[in-house]
C-alpha positions, 0 to 999 in steps of 0.5 A: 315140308316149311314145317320141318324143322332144320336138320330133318329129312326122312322122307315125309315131304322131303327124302335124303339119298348119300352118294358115297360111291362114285357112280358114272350116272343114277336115276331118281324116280319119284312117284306121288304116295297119296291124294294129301300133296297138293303142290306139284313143284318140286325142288332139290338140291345137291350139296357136298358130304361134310359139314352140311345140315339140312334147312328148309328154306336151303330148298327156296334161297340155295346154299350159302357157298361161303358156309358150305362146301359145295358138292363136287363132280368129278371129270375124266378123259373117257378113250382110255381105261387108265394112264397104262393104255393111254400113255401107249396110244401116243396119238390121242394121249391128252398129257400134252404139256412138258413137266406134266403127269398122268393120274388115273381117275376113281371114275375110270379114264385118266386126268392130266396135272402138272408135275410138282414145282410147275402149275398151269395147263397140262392140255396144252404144250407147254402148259405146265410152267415152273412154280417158283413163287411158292417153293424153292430147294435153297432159300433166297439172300437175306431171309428172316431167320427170327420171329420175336424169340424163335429162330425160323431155319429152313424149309420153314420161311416167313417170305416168298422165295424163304421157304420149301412149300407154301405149306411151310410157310409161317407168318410173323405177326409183329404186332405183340412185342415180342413179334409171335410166329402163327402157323394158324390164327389160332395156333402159336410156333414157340420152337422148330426142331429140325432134327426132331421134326416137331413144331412145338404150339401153343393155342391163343384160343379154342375155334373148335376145329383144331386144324383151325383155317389151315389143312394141309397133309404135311402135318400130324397134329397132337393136340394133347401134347402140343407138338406137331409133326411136320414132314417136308414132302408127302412122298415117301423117302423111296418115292423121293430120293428117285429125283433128285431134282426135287429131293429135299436132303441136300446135304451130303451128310444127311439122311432121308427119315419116314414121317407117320402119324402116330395115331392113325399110323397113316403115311404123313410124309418124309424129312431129313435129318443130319446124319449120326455124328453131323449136326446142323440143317440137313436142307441146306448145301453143306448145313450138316457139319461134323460134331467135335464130340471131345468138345462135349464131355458131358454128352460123349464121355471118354475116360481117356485121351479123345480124338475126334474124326468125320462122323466120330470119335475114338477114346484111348485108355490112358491112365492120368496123373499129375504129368498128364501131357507126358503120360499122354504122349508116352500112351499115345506112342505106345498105342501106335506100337501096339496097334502096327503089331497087332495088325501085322500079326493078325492081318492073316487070320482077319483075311481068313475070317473075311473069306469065311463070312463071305462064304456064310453070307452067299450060302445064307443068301441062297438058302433065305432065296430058296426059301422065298421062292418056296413061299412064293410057290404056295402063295401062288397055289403052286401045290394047287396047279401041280395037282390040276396039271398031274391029273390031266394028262393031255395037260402034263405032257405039255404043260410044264412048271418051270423054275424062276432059275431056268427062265432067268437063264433063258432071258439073261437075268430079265435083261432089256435087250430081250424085252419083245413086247409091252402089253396092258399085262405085262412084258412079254420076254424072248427066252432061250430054254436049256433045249434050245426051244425059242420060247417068249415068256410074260412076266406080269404086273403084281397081282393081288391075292384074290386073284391068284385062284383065277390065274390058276384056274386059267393056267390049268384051261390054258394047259388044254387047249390045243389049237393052230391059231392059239398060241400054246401055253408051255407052262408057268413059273410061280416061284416069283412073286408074281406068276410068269407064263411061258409061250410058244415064240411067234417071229413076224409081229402082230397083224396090226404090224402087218397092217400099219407099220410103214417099211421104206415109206410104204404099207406091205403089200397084202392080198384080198385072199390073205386077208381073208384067210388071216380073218378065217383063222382068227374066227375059228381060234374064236369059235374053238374058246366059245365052244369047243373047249372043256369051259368057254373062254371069253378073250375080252380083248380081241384087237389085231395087236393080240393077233400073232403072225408066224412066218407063213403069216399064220394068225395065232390069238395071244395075250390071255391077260384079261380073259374069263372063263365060264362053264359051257352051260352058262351065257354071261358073267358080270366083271369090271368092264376091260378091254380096248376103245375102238375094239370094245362092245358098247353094251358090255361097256354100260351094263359089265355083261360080258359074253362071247357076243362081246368077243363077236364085236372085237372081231368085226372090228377086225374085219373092217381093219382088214377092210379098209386098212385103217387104225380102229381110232380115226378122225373123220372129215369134221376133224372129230376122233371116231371109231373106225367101226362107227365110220364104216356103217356110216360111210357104207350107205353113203359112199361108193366102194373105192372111197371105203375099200382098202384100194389094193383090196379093191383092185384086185380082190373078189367084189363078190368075197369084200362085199360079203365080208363086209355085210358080215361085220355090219352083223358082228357090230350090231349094237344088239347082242342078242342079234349079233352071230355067233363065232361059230356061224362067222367061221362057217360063212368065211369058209363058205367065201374061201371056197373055189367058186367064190374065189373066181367068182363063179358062185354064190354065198348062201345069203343071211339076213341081217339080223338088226334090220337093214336095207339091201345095196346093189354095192354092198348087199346089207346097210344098216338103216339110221336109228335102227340100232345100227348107227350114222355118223357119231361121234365116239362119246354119242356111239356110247350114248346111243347104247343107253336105250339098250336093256340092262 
């Protein structure tokens, strides 16, 4: 390897790997190729992708960080997927501070920063203070205007407290006479233009590196013409004309202007400038002032008498002469006579143009919505679904393809007062059809085209299944841009409503033989999808807020967003990893297999939350958060029933039912699959508990080993044994990692 030469890694004594990806974890295996090595050290390095040449001797004396960029490994807070779920689950939400901002992560979770104009630690509250050091929306008193022969107007500034951003900040360098205005070391300001947006610069020398020691996203650089574009926010005008607070077009005759780069064509920024017929600095209270056109003749020309106004100018045809002043002012009264009788004569027929064009307009308005709509419909396969609906009938004589039109009626307009729910998918809306049915209709996020196909394919599954404890599909509307889903109305909230929500300080009273119950119907909704559909249905986000309650407290499984199908002949599928902490299976976690055993975890989660009456994220007695799963193992071999058991559920529930309940979700929550039952087998054994001699406790339930291995208690008939797969006390990142020993 020392007799390499520089720059040459190619895996003779020494092997390169880029990493272009971002990757949660890699192994590297390294195995001997041959008896010729005789050292058995072994050394490595890892530095950052740009700019980096390999060196022997990098291997023994590290990088020069000074020359180097080193590489960099990204962090993100993992209990939630994105910022969407994060911001819903208010008690762990890491985003503490006032004035800061939620970002989602490339790597999967969210990080947290401080909003624009504020720095700190957005972790902690009131970590995020104002930033008013290095940018301001109006310049202090007295700043510097001139640098030798260039006038320096705002946003740009010589000295704190003058300029917008510190990327607009420019040195004066007083040294050569004239003084000379640096954006660079290498680059010269000659001239600012406000109302063109462009630096014009000048180089003193050549480092190579056009950028030279500046780099900022502000900038579009032209190297050939010597001009820079400049934008004075990278947000674009839409972005920013939404705050107000921090929108840089102060001026009331000012508008906001897209900045690109014309040669990539890339988004660079915004910045403002004065409005058509006003001059003057579009970033300053009252900078943009009305032009006096008549007093320019050479740039606006007015063969005539010229008369300025706000923003223009008018021009009167009158002849001159050697009496101009008297031939002006017999013009001028002669154009007031015949302006007044042309406005009166033609006030009636300017009244009945108005109401033609109106009339044009709202027709040519209609037709263009109807065409939209039309488009709408065959980007989203609608033509498609017609045909997959037509052709089944069990599906068309329930499933309907309904009208943007009709579900606009339904809802009033969309209107926020009809909004019932937020999901992870969408918004879930109360709708009143024209048959008076009650119907509860989600309009999801956008969704991309590539999946359009899918969302049809689990429209045309969806329109089959007919089930008690599934909420029914009534049909689909793809006239929107995206597709909205029309739902049978479920009135009583979601059995995370039934089991948490306080009403006049106190948790609703819920029996042993409801819970029971609630959890047999949400089990065989489960079995129906697994098995007894036309194509297995996997939900992917089982959780007691997807579990509907009807007035009877009837359950009914809903929110479909995130399922998959696959035919019934096949065992898995392999998707980006979707679900809820605290409902979602560890091993789909790490290898993105996800089968109906993922739906079986979810499930035994559920079950303990009827259990134990307790949210699916809790915080144990070392003050650490942990899944309410994980707990339950735990606490199951180590704690007497009274300090586990939901104490209404113990008092008066069959001991018999709760401790065969619980044995069963021990099952379900194994953190094998493959020993895990199936939907169909949990529903059998509920049933089995429902029955007449279980219930009074006369009878016996047929015994099912625990699969993942496990010791028998007099209390509890299966606890899971530590390190049998099972799990102790962990902590919810060392439940994720104690998965890692499982097969890929």
């Amino acid at each position: 390897m020392r007799r390499l030469p520089d720059g040459l890694c190619v895996g003779l004594g020494c092997c390169r790997i880029d990493l272009r990806a971002h990757l949660r974890a890699f192994t590297l295996n390294i195995s001997r190729a041959g008896d010729g090595v005789s050292s058995d050290k072994l050394s490595f390095l890892v530095a950052g992708r740009y700019r980096y040449t390999f060196r022997p001797s990098d291997l023994e004396h590290g990088i020069d960080v000074d020359k180097v960029p080193p590489a960099m490994l990204d962090w993100a807070i993992p209990d939630q997927p994105d910022c969407r779920r994060a911001m819903d689950d208010k008690v762990t939400y890491a985003c503490v501070s006032n004035h800061s901002e939620c970002q989602d992560s490339p790597i999967g979770g969210y990080v947290c920063r401080c909003s624009r104009g504020f720095s700190g630690n957005p972790y902690v509250v009131d970590g995020c203070t104002p930033d008013l050091v290095y940018g301001s929306t109006h310049p202090k008193a007295n700043c510097p205007t001139m640098c030798g022969n260039v006038s320096v107007p705002f946003p740009f500034g010589t000295e704190l407290g003058c300029f917008a951003s510190i990327s607009l900040y420019l040195a004066c360098n007083p040294g050569p006479s004239p003084a000379i205005l640096q954006m660079t070391e290498h680059l010269v300001v000659t001239d600012i233009s406000i109302d063109e947006g462009v630096l014009r610069i000048q180089k003193l020398s050549d480092p190579g590196d056009f950028l030279g020691d500046r780099s900022t996203q502000l900038y579009s650089f032209s190297e050939e013409s010597g001009t820079v574009k400049w934008a004075v926010d990278n947000r674009t005008c839409r972005e920013a004309m939404l705050n107000k607070d921090e929108y840089r077009c102060i001026s009331a005759r000012s508008d906001c202007v897209d900045v690109t780069d014309d040669r990539t064509n890339k988004h660079v920024g915004y910045r403002c400038k004065c409005s058509s017929g006003f001059q003057g600095n579009p970033y300053l209270e009252g900078g943009c002032t009305d032009i006096n056109e008549c007093l320019q003749p050479d740039k606006y020309s007015c063969n005539g008498i010229c008369q300025n106004s706000v923003g223009s100018f008018s021009c009167s045809s009158c002849p001159h002469g050697t009496d101009f002043d008297r031939i002006a002012r017999k013009c001028k009264a002669s154009n007031v006579i015949l302006g007044v009788t042309i406005g009166l004569s033609s006030g009636g027929g300017i009244l009945f143009v108005a109401a033609i064009a109106v009339t044009v307009i709202r027709r040519w308005k209609k037709d263009t919505q109807k065409q939209l709509r039309r488009r709408y419909f065959r980007k989203n396969k609608g033509i498609l679904l017609e045909q997959l609906v037509s052709s089944d009938s069990s599906a068309s004589d329930s499933t309907k393809i309904f009208s943007l039109e009709e579900l606009e009626k339904a809802t009033n307009n969309f209107d926020i007062s009809r909004v019932v729910g937020r999901g992870g998918h969408g918004t879930v809306y109360k709708g009143i059809l024209t048959d008076q049915r009650v119907v509860a209709i989600k309009r999801a996020e956008l969704v991309a085209s590539s999946e359009i196909d899918q969302f049809i394919n689990e429209v045309a599954i969806l329109s089959q299944i007919n089930h008690r404890n599934v909420v029914k599909l009534h049909g689909c509307c793809l006239e929107a841009e995206v597709p909205l889903l029309v739902y049978e109305f479920i009135s009583n909230g979601t059995l995370y409503d039934l089991l948490h929500r306080m009403q006049d300080g106190n948790l609703l009273p819920l029996s042993c033989e409801e819970r029971l119950r609630i959890a047999t119907e949400i089990a065989g909704a489960l079995a129906y999808l697994h098995s007894a559909a036309s194509m297995s249905i996997l939900h992917r986000d089982i959780k007691s807020m997807n579990v509907l309650l009807n007035d009877s407290h009837t359950a009914k499984v809903a929110d479909f967003g995130a399922s998959r199908s696959i035919p019934i002949d096949q065992t898995h599928v392999v998707t980006a990893v979707q679900g809820t902490f605290g409902y979602l299976d560890p091993e789909y976690y790490h290898t993105g297999l996800l089968t109906e055993k993922s739906d079986v975890y979810s499930f035994g989660v559920i079950i303990v939350e009827l259990l134990m009456r307790k949210k699916p994220l809790i915080e144990n007695e070392n003050g650490e958060k942990q899944n309410l799963s994980n707990y339950f193992l735990w606490a199951m071999g180590e704690r007497p029933p009274k300090e586990i058991v939901d104490a209404h559920v113990l008092k008066e529930g069959n001991k018999e039912v709760i401790k065969h309940m619980a044995g069963l979700a021990i099952e379900c929550l194994n953190l094998r699959r493959k020993d895990r039952p199936t939907m169909k087998d949990v529903e059998m054994r509920l049933q089995s508990l429902s029955a007449p001699k279980v219930a009074s406790g006369k009878g016996e339930v047929a015994r099912h080993p625990y699969r993942g291995g496990g010791r028998h208690d007099g209390r509890w008939g299966v606890v899971p044994v530590a390190g049998h797969h099972g799990t102790r006390q962990y902590s919810l990142e060392q439940e994720f990692g104690s998965s890692l020993s499982i097969p890929r």
